[in-house]
Backbone bond lengths (Angstrom), bond angles and torsions (degrees), N, CA, C in turn:
res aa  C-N    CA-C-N  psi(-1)  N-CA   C-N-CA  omega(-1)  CA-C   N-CA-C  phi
1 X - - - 1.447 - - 1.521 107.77 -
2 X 1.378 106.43 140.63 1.468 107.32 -176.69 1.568 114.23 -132.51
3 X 1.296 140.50 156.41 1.228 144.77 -159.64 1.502 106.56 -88.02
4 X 1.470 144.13 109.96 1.137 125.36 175.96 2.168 95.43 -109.15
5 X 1.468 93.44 157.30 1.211 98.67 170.08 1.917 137.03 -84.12
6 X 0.811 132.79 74.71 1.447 157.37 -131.39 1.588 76.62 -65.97
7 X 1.172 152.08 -26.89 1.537 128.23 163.35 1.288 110.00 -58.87
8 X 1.726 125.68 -35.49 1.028 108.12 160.18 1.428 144.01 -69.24
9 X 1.052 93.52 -35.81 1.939 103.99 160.96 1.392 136.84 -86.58
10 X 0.730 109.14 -4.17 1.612 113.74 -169.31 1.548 108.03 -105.22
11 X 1.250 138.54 179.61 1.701 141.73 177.89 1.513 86.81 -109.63
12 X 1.409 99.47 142.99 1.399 121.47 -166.32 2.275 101.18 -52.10
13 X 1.651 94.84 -40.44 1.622 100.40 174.06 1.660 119.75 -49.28
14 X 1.146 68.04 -70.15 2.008 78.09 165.25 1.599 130.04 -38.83
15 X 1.312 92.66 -47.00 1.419 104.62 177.47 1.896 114.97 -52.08
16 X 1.569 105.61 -54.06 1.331 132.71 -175.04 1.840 108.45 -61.55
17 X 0.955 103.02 -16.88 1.540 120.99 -169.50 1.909 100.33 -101.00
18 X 1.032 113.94 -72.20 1.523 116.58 160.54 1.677 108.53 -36.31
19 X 1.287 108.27 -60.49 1.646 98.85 -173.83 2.060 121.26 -77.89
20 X 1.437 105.43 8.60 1.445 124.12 122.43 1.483 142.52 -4.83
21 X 1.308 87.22 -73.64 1.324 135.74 -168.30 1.010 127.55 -89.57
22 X 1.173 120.53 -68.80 1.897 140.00 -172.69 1.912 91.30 -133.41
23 X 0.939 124.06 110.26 1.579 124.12 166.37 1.568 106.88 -105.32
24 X 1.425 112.74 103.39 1.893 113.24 165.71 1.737 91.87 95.77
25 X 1.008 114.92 -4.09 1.924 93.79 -164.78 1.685 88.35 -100.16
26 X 1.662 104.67 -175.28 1.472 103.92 174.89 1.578 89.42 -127.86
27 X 1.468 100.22 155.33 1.668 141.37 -164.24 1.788 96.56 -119.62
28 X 1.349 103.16 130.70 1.417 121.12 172.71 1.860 100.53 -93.05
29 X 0.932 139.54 85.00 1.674 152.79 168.82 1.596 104.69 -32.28
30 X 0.966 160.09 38.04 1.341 140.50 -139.92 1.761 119.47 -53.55
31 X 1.234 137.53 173.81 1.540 123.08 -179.67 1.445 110.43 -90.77
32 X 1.200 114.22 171.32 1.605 119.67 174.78 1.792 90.14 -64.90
33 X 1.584 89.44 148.28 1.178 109.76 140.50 1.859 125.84 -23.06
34 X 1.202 117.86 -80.18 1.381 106.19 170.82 1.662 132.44 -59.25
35 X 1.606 115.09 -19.45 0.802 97.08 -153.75 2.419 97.16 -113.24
36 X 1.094 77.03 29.53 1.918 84.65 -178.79 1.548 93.50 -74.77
37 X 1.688 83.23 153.62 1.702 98.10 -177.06 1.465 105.72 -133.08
38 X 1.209 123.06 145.84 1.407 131.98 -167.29 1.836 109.91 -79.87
39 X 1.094 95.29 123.34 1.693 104.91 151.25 1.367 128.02 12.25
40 X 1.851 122.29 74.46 1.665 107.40 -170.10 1.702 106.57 99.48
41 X 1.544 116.14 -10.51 1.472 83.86 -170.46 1.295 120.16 -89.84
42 X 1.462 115.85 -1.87 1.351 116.71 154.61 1.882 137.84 -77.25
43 X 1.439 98.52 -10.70 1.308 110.35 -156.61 1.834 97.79 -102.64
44 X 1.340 130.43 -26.06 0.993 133.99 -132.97 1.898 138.60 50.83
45 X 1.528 100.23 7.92 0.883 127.61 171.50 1.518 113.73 -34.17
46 X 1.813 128.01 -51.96 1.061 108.73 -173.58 1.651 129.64 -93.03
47 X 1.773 84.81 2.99 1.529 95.94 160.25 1.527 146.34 -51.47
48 X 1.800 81.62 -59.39 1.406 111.30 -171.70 2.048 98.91 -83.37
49 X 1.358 103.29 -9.79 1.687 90.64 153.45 1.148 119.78 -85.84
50 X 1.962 120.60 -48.95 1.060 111.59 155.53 1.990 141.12 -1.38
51 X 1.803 85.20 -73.60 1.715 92.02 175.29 1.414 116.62 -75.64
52 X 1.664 105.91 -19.05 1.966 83.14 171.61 1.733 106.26 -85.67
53 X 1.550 124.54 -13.82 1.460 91.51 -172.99 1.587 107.29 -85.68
54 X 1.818 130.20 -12.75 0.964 112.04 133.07 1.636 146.04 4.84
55 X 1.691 76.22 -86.38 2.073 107.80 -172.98 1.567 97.58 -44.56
56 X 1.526 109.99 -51.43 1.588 131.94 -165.75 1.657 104.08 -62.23
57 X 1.366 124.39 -55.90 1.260 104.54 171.71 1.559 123.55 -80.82
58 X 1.716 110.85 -5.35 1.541 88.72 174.44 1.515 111.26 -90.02
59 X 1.423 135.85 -3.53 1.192 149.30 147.35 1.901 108.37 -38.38
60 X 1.541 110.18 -53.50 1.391 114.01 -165.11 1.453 102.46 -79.02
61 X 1.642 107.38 -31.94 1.275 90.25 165.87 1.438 148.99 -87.24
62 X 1.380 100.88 -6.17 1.131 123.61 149.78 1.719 138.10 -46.14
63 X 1.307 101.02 -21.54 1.457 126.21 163.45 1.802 94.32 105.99
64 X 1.193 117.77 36.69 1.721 109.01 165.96 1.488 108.99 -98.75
65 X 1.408 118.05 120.70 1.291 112.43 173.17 1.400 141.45 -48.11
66 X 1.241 131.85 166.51 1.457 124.13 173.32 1.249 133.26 -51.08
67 X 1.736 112.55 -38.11 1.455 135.22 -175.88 1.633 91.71 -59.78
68 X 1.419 103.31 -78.48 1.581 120.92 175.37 1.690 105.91 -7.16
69 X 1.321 104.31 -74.16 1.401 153.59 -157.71 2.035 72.09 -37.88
70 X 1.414 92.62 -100.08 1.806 111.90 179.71 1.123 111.33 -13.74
71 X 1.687 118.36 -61.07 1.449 124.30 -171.74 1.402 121.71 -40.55
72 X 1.505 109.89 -61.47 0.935 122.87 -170.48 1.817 115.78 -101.84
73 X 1.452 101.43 42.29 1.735 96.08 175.42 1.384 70.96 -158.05
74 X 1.290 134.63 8.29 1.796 108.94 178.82 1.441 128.82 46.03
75 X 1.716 85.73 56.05 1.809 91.59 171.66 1.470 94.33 -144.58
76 X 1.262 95.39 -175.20 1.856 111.46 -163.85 1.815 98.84 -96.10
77 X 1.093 122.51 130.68 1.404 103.05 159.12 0.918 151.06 43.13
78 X 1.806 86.28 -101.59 1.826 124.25 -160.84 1.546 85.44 -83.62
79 X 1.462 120.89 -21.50 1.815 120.42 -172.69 1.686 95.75 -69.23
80 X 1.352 133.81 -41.29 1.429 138.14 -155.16 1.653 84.70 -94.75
81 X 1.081 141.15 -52.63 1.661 130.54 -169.67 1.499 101.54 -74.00
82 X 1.511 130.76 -3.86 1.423 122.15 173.22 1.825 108.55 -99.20
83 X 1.475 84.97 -16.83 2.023 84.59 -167.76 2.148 90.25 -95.55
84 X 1.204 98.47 -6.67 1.944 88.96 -179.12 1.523 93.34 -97.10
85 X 1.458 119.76 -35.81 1.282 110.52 -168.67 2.051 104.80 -61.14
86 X 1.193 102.90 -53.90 1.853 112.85 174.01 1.251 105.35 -31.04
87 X 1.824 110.77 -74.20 0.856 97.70 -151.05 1.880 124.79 -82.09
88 X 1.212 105.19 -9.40 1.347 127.77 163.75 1.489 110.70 -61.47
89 X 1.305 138.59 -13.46 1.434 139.03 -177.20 1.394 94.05 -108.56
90 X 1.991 129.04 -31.04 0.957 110.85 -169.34 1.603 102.40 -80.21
91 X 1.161 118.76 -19.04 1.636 123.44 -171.10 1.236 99.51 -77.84
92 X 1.375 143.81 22.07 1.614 134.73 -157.57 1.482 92.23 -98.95
């Protein structure tokens, strides 16, 4: 998401009507209905989680423990027994 300047976009009416409302602050616009996009799909974001919860269970299966597991991927626990439990049901 990126900041556009609504003097530039907007009709000068519009503008006067918004600043109403919210004067100087910024407004989150939300998208139409059709056109919302899911979580990461611009960023590659749910990839590169993708391949670490991967990495994470072939580590566990490898015989590295859970504690281990957390330490060194910077998650909690119950976060490493939810990403082995997934991906262990997705490997079924």
């Amino acid at each position: 998401m990126s900041y556009k300047k609504a003097n530039e976009l907007l009709p000068p009416e519009l503008l006067k009507v918004i600043q109403e409302y919210i004067d100087g602050e910024c407004i989150y616009i939300p998208r139409k209905k059709g056109n919302v996009r899911s979580w990461g799909s611009n960023t590659g974001a749910i990839q590169e989680m993708n391949s670490r919860n991967k990495k994470i269970y072939s580590d566990y299966l490898s015989g590295i423990d859970v504690t281990t597991l957390s330490t060194s991927y910077y998650l909690s626990v119950k976060s490493i027994q939810r990403i082995v439990r997934q991906e262990k049901k997705n490997n079924i």
